[in-house]
C-alpha positions as CSV (number, residue, x, y, z in Angstrom):
1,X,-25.8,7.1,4.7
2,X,-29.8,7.7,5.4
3,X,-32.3,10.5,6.2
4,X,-35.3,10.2,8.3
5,X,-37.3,8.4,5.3
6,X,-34.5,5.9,4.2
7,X,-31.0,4.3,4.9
8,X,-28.4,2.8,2.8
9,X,-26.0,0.8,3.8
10,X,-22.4,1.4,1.8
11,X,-21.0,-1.4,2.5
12,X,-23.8,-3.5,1.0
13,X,-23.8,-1.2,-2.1
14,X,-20.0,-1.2,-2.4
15,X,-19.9,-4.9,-2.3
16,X,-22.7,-5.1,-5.4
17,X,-20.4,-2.6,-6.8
18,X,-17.7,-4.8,-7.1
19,X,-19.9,-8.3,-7.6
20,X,-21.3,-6.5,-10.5
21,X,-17.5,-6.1,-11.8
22,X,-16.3,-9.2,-11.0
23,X,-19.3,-10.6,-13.1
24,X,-18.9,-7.9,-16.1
25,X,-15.2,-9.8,-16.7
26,X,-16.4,-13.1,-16.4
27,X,-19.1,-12.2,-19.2
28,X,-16.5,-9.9,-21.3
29,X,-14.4,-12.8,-21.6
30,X,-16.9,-15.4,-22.6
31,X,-18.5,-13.0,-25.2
32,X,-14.9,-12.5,-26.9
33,X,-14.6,-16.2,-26.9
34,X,-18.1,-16.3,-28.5
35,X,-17.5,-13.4,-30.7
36,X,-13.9,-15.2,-32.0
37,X,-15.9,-18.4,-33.0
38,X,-18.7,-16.4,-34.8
39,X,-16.2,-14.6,-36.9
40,X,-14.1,-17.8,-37.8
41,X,-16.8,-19.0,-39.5
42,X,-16.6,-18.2,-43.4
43,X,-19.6,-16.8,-45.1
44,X,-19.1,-19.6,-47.5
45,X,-19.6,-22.0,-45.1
46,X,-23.4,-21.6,-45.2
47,X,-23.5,-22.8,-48.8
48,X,-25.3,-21.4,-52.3
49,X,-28.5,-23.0,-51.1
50,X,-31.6,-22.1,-50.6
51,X,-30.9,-22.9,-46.8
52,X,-27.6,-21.0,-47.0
53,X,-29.0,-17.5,-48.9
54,X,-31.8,-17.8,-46.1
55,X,-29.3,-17.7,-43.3
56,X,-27.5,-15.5,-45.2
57,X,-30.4,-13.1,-45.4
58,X,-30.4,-13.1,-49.4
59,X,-34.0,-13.5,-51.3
60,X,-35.9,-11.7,-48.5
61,X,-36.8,-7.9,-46.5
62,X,-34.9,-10.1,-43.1
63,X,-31.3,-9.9,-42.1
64,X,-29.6,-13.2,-42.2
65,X,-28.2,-15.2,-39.4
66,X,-24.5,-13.7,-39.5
67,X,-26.4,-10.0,-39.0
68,X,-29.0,-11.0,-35.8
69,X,-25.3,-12.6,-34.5
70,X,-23.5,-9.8,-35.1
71,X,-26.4,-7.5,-33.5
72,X,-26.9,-9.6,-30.5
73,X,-22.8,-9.5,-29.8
74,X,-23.0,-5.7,-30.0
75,X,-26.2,-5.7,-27.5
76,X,-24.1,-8.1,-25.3
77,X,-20.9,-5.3,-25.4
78,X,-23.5,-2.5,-24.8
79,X,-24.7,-4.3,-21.8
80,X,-21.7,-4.8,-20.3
81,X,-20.3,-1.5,-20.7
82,X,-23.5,0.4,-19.4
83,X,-23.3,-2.6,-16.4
84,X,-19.6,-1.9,-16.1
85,X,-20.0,2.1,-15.9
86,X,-23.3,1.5,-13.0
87,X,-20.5,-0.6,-11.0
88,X,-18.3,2.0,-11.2
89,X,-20.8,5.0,-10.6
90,X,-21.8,3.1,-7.5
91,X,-18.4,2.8,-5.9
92,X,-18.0,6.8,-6.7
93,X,-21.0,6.8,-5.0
94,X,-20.2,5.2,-2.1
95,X,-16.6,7.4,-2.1
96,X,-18.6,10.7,-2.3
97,X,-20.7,9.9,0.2
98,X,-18.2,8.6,3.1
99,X,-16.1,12.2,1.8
100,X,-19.0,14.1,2.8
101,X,-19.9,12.0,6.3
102,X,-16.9,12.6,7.0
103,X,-16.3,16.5,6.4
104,X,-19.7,16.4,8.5
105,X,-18.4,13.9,11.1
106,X,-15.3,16.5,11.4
107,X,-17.6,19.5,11.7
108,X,-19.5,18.3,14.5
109,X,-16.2,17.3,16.5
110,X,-15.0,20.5,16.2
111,X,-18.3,22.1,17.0
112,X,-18.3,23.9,13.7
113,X,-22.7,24.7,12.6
114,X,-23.2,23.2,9.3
C-alpha cells in the first residue's frame, strides 16, 4: 500500500499486528495472576497501626495502598484492552486495504477506468 509521498508495507504492519497480541496475552495473564495475589490479601492484614491505617489510607486527604493497587490494576486492564483493540484495528487495516488492491488490481486486468 503507498502513494507517491509514502509506502507501507502490510506485511510488516500485519506482523506488529499480531506481536502486539501475542504480547497483550502474555501481559493479561500475568496481571490476573498479580491481580489474584493483591485481592488474597485481607485488609486486616495491614494491622490497627499507625503504619497499617496509613497504608490503609485512614487519618489523611490520600488513598491508601489497597486503592493506588487497585487503580494501577484497572490502568494496566485499560492498557491492554486499548492495545488489544489497535492490534486488532491494524489487522482490519491491513484486510481493507489488500480488499481494495485487489478490486483495483482486478480493474486494471480487465481494463475497467477507475
Amino acid at each position: 500500500m503507498g502513494s507517491g509521498s509514502f509506502w507501507i508495507d502490510l506485511h510488516e504492519v500485519e506482523a506488529a499486528a499480531r506481536k502486539i497480541e501475542s504480547i497483550v496475552r502474555e501481559l493479561e495473564s500475568a496481571a490476573e495472576r498479580v491481580e489474584t495475589a493483591v485481592q488474597r490479601i485481607p485488609r486486616a492484614a495491614y494491622g490497627t497501626g499507625e503504619l497499617g491505617k496509613a497504608l490503609l489510607g485512614g487519618g489523611s486527604g490520600a488513598s491508601g495502598l489497597v486503592e493506588h493497587q487497585q487503580q494501577a490494576l484497572q490502568g494496566i486492564h485499560r492498557y491492554l484492552r486499548n492495545s488489544a483493540a489497535m492490534a486488532e484495528n491494524l489487522m482490519l487495516m491491513c484486510r481493507r486495504h489488500r480488499e481494495t488492491d485487489g478490486a483495483s488490481a482486478a480493474e486494471f486486468r480487465n481494463g475497467a477506468p477507475s
